[in-house]
Backbone as a printed PyTorch tensor [residue, N CA C, xyz], in Angstrom:
tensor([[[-24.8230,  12.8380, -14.9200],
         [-23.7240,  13.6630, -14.4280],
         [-24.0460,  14.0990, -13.0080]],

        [[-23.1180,  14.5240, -12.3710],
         [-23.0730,  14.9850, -10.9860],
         [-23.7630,  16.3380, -10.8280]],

        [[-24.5100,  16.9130,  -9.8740],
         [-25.2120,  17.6970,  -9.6030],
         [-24.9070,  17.9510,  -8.4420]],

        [[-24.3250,  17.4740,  -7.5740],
         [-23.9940,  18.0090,  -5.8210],
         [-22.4960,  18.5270,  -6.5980]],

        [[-21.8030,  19.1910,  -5.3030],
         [-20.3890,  19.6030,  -5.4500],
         [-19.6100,  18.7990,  -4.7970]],

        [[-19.9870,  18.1090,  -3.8740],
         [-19.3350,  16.9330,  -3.3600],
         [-19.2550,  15.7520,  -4.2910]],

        [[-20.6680,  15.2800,  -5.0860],
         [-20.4280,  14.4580,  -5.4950],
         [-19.4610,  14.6790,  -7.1310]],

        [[-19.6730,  15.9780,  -7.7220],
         [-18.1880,  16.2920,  -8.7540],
         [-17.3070,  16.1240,  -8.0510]],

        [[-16.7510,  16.6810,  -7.0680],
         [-15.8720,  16.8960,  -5.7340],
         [-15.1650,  15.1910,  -6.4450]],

        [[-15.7600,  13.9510,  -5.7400],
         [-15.5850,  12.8750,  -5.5850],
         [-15.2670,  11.7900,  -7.2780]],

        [[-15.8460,  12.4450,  -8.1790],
         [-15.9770,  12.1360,  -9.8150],
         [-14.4520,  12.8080, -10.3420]],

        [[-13.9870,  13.9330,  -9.7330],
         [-12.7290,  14.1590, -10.1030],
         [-11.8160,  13.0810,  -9.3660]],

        [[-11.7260,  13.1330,  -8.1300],
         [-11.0120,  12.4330,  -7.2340],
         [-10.7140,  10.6400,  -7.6070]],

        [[-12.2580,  10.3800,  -8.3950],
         [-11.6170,   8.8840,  -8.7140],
         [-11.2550,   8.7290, -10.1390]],

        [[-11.8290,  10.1640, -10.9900],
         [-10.5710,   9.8330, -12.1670],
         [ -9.2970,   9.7250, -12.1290]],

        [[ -8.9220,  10.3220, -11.0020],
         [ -7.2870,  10.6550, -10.5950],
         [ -6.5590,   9.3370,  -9.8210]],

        [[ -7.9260,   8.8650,  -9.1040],
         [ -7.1420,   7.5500,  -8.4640],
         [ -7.4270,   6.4350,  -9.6250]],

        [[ -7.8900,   6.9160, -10.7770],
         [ -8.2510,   5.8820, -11.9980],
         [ -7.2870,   5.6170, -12.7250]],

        [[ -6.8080,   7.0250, -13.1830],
         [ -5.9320,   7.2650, -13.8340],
         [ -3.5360,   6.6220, -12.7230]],

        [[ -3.7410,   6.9110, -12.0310],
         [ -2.6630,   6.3260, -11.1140],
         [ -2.8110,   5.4170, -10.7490]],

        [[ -3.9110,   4.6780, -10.4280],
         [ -4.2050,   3.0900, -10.7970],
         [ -3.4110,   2.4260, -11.8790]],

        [[ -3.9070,   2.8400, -13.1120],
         [ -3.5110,   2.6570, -14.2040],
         [ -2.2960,   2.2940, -15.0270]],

        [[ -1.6210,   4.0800, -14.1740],
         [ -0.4280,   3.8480, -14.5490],
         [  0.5510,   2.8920, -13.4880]],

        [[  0.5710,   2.3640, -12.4050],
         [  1.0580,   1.8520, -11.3820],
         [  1.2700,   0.4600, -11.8750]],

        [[  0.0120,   0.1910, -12.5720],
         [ -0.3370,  -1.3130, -12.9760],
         [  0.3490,  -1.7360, -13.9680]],

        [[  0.4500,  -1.2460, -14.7360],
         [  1.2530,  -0.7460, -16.4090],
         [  2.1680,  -0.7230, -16.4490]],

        [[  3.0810,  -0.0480, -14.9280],
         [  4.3310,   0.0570, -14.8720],
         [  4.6170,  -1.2480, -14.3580]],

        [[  3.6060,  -1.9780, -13.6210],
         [  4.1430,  -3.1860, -12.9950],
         [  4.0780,  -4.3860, -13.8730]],

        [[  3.3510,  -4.2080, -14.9430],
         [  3.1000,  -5.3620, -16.0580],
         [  3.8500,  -5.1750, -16.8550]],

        [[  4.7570,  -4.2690, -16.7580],
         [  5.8800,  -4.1750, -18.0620],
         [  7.2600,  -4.3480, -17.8750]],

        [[  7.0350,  -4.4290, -16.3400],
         [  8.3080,  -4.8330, -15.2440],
         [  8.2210,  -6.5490, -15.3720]],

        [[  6.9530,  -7.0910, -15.2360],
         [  7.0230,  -8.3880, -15.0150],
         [  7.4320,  -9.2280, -16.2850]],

        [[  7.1340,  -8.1230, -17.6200],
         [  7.1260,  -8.9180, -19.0120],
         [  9.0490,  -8.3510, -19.1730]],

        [[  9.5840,  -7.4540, -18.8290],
         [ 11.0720,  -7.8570, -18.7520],
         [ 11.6000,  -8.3270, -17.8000]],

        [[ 11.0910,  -9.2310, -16.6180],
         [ 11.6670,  -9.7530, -15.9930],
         [ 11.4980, -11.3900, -16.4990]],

        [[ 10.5610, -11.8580, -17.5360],
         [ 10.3230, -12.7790, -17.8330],
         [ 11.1180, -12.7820, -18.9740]],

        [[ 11.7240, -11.6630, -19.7250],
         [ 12.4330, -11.6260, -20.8620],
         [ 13.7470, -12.2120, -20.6010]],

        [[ 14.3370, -11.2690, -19.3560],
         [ 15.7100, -11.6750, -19.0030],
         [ 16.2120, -12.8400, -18.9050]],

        [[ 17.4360, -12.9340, -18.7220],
         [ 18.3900, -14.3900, -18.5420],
         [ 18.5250, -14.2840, -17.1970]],

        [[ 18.5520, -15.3070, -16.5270],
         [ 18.7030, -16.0040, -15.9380],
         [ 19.6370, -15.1850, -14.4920]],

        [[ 20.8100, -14.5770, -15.0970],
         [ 21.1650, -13.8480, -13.8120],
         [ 20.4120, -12.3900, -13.3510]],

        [[ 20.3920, -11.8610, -14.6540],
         [ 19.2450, -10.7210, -14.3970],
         [ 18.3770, -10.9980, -13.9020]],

        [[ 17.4980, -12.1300, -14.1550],
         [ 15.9700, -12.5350, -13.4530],
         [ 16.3200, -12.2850, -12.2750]],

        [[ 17.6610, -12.8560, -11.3130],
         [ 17.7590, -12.8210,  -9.8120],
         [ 17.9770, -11.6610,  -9.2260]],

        [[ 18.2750, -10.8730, -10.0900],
         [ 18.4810,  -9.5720,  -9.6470],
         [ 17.5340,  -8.6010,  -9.9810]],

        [[ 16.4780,  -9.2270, -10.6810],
         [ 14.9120,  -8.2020, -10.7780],
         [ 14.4350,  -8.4550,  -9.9910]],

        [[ 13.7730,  -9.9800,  -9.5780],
         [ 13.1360, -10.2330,  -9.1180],
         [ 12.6370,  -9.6790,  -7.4990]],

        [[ 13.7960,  -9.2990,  -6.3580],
         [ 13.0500,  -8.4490,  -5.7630],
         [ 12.2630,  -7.2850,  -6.1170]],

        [[ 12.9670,  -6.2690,  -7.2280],
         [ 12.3470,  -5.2690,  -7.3480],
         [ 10.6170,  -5.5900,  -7.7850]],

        [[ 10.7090,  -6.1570,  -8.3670],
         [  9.1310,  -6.8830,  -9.2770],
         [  8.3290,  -7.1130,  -8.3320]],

        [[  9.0710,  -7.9520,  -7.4070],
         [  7.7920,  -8.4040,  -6.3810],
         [  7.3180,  -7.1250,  -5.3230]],

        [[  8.4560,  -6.3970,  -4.9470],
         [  7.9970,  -5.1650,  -4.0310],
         [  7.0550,  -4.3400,  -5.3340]],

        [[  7.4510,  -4.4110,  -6.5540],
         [  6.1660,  -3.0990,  -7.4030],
         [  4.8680,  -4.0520,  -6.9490]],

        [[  5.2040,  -5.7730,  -6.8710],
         [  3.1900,  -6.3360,  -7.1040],
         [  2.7930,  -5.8290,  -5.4090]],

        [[  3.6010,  -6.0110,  -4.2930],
         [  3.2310,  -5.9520,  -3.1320],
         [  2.7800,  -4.1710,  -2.8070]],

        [[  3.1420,  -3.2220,  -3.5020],
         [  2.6410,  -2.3690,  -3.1650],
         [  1.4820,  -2.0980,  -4.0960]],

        [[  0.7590,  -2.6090,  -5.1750],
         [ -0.1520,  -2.8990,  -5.6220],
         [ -1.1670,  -3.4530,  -5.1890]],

        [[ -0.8740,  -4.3980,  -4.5180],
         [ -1.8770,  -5.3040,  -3.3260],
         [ -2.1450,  -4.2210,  -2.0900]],

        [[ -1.3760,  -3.6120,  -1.5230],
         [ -1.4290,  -2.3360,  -0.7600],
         [ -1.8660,  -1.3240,  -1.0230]],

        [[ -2.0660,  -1.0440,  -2.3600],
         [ -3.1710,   0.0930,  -3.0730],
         [ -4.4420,  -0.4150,  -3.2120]],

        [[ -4.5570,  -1.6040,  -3.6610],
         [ -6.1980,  -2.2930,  -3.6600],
         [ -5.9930,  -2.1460,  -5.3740]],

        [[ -4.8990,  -1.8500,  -5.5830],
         [ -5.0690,  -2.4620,  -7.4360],
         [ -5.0810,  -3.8780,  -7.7870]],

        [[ -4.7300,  -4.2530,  -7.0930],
         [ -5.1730,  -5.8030,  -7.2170],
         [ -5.1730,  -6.5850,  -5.9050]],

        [[ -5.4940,  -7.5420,  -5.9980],
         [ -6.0000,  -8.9360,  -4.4640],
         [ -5.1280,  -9.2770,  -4.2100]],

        [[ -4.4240,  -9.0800,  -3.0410],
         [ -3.8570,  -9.7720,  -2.5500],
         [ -2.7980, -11.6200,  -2.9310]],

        [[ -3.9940, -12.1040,  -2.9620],
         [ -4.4430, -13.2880,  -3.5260],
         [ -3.3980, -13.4930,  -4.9040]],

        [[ -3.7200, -12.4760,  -6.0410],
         [ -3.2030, -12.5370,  -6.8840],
         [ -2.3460, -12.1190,  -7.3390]],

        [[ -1.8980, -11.3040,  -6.4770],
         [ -0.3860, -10.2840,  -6.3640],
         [  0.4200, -11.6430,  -5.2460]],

        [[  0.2870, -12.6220,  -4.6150],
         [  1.1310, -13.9360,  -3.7640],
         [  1.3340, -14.9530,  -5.0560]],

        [[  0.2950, -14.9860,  -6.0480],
         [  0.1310, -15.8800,  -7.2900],
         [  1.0950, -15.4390,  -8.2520]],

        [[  1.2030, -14.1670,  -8.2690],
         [  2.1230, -13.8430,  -9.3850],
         [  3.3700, -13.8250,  -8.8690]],

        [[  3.8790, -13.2170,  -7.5350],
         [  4.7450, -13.5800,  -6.8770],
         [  5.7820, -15.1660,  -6.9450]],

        [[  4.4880, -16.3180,  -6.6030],
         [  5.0400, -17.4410,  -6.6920],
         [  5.4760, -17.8580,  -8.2270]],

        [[  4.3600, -17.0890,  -9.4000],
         [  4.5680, -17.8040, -10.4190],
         [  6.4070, -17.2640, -10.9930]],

        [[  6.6560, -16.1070, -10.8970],
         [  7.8380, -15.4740, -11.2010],
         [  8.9190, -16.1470, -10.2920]],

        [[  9.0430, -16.4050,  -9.2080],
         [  9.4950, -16.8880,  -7.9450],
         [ 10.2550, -18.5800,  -9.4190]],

        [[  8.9910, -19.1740,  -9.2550],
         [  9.4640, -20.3420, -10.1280],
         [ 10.1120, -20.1250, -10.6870]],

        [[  9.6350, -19.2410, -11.6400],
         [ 10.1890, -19.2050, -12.8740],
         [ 12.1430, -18.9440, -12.9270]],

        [[ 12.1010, -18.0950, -11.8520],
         [ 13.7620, -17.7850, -11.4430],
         [ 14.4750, -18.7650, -11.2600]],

        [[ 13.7460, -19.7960, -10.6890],
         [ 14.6060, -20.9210,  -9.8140],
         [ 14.8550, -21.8630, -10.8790]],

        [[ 13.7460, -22.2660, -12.2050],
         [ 13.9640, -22.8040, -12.8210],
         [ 14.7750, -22.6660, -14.1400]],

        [[ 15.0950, -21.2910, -14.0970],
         [ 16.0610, -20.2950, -15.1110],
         [ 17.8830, -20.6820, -14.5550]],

        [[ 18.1240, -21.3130, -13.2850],
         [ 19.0700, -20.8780, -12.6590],
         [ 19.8040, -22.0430, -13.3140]]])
């Protein structure tokens, strides 16, 4: 356990960015599993929202970059091939 006051200081601070991590991610994985549910015209009309929740995720450092463009493209397909 922590023994400085800075370093509790810092043990609260990343439960909190642990915890809003969390939920950010959760909200964005449950966005992506009804955007994969939907038909076909809905998909086109989620699909921006979905991709701005992964891109500001990649902008938090909740996830890579990398894999927030991957999921992007994979949903991206998936629309075009729904149409």
């Amino acid at each position: 356990m922590a023994n400085h006051s800075a370093t509790k200081k810092d043990a609260r601070q990343a439960a909190k960015r642990r915890d809003r991590n969390k939920y950010y991610a959760k909200t964005t994985r449950n966005a992506i599993r009804d955007l994969k549910a939907s038909g076909a015209k809905e998909m086109g009309e989620q699909l921006p929202g979905v991709a701005s929740m992964i891109d500001k995720l990649a902008k938090r450092g909740v996830i890579h970059k990398n894999k927030a463009a991957n999921l992007k493209r994979k949903l991206a397909k998936n629309a075009n091939a729904a149409k």
